[in-house]
ZADO-1210 file (C-alpha; in nm, 4 decimals, padded with zeros to 6 digits):
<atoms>
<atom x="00.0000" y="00.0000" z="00.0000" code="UNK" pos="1"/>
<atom x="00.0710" y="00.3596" z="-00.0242" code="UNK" pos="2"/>
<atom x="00.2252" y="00.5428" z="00.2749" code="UNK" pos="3"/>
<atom x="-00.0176" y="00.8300" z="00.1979" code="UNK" pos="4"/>
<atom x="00.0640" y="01.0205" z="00.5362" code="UNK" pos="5"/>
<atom x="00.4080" y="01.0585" z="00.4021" code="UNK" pos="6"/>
<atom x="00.2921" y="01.2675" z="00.1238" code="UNK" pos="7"/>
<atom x="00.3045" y="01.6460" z="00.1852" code="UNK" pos="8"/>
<atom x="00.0123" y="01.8154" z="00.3184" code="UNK" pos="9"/>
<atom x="-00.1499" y="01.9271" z="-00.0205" code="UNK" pos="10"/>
<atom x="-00.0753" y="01.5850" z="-00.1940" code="UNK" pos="11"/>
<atom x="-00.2502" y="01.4284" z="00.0909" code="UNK" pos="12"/>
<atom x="-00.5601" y="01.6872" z="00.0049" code="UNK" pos="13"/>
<atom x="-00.5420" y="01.6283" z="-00.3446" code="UNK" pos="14"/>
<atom x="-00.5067" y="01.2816" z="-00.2986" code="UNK" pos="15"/>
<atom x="-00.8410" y="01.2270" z="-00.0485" code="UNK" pos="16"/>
<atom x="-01.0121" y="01.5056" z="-00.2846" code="UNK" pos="17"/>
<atom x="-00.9323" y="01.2054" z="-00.5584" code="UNK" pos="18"/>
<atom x="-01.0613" y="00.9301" z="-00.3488" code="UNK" pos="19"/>
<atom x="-01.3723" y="01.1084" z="-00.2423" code="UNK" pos="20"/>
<atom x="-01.4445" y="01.1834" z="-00.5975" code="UNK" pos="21"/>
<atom x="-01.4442" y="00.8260" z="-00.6740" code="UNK" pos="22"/>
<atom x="-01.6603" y="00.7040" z="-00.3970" code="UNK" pos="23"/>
<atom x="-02.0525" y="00.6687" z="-00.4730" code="UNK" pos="24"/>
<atom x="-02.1920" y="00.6890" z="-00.1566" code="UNK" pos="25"/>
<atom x="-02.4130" y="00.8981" z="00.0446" code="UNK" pos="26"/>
<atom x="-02.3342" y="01.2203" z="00.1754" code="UNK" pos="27"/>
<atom x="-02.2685" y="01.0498" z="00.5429" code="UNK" pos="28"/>
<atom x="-02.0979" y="00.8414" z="00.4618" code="UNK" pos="29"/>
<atom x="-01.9339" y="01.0983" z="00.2548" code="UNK" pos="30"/>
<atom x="-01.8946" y="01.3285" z="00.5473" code="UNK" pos="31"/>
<atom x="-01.7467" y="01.0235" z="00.7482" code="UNK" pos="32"/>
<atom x="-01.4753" y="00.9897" z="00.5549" code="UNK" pos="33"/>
<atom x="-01.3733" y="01.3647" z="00.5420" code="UNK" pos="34"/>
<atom x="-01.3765" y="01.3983" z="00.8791" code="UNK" pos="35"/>
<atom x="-01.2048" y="01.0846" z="00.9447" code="UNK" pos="36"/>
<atom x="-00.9502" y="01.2071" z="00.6795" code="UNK" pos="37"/>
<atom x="-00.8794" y="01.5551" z="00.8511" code="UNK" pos="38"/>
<atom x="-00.8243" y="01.3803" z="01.2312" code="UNK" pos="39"/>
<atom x="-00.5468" y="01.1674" z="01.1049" code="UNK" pos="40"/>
<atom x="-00.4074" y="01.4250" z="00.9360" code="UNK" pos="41"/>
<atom x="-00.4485" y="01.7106" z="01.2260" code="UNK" pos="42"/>
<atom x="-00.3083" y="01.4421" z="01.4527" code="UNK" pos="43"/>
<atom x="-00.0016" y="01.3276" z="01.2256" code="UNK" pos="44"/>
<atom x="00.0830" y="01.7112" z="01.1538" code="UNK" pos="45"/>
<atom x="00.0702" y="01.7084" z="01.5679" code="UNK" pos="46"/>
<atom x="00.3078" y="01.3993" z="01.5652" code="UNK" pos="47"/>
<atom x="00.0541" y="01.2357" z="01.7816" code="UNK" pos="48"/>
<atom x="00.0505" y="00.9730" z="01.5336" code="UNK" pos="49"/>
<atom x="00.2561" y="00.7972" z="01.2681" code="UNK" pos="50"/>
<atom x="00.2549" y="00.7559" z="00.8959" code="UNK" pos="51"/>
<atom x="-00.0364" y="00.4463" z="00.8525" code="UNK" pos="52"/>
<atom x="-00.0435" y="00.2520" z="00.5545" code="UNK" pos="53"/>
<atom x="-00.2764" y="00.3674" z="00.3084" code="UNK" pos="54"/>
<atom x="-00.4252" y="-00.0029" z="00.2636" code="UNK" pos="55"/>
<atom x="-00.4954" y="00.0027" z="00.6679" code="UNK" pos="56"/>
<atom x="-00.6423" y="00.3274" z="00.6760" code="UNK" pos="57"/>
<atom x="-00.9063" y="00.1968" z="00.4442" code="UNK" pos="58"/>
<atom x="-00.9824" y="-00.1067" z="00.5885" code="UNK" pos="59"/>
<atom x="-01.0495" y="00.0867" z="00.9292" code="UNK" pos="60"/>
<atom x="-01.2262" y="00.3730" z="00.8067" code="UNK" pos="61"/>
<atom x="-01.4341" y="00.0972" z="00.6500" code="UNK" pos="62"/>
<atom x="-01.4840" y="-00.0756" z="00.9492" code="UNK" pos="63"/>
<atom x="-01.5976" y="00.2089" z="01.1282" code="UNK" pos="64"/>
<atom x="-01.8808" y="00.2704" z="00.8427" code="UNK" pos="65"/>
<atom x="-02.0221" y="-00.0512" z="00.8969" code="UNK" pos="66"/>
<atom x="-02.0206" y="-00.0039" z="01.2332" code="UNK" pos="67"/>
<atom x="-02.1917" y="00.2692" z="01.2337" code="UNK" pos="68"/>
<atom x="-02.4439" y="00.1551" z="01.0128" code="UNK" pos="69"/>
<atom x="-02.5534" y="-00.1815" z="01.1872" code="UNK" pos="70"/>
<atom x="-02.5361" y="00.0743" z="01.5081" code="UNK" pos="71"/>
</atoms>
């Protein structure tokens, strides 16, 4: 996977601009995943957290979706 938190800070914007543009899903979802987004990268910038692998971010940003959903 990609180290995406590596990139700089408006790669990383273009970049989730990309992936959002590809998603078809509802605007909550939507919204889920932008916020999601800006907290990993508010907390790497802080160096509360580390680069994540792009591949992993997914998977738990998806997780979180579902969970939210059969909530």
């Amino acid at each position: 996977g990609i180290a995406a938190m590596q990139l700089a800070p408006a790669e990383r914007a273009h970049l989730a601009e990309r992936l959002l543009v590809s998603l078809d899903e509802d605007d909550e979802i939507l919204a889920a995943w932008v916020a999601e987004a800006e907290r990993r990268g508010d907390a790497f910038d802080r160096g509360e957290m580390g680069a994540i692998d792009f591949d992993e971010a997914i998977a738990q940003a998806r997780a979180r979706i579902t969970n939210r959903r059969a909530a």
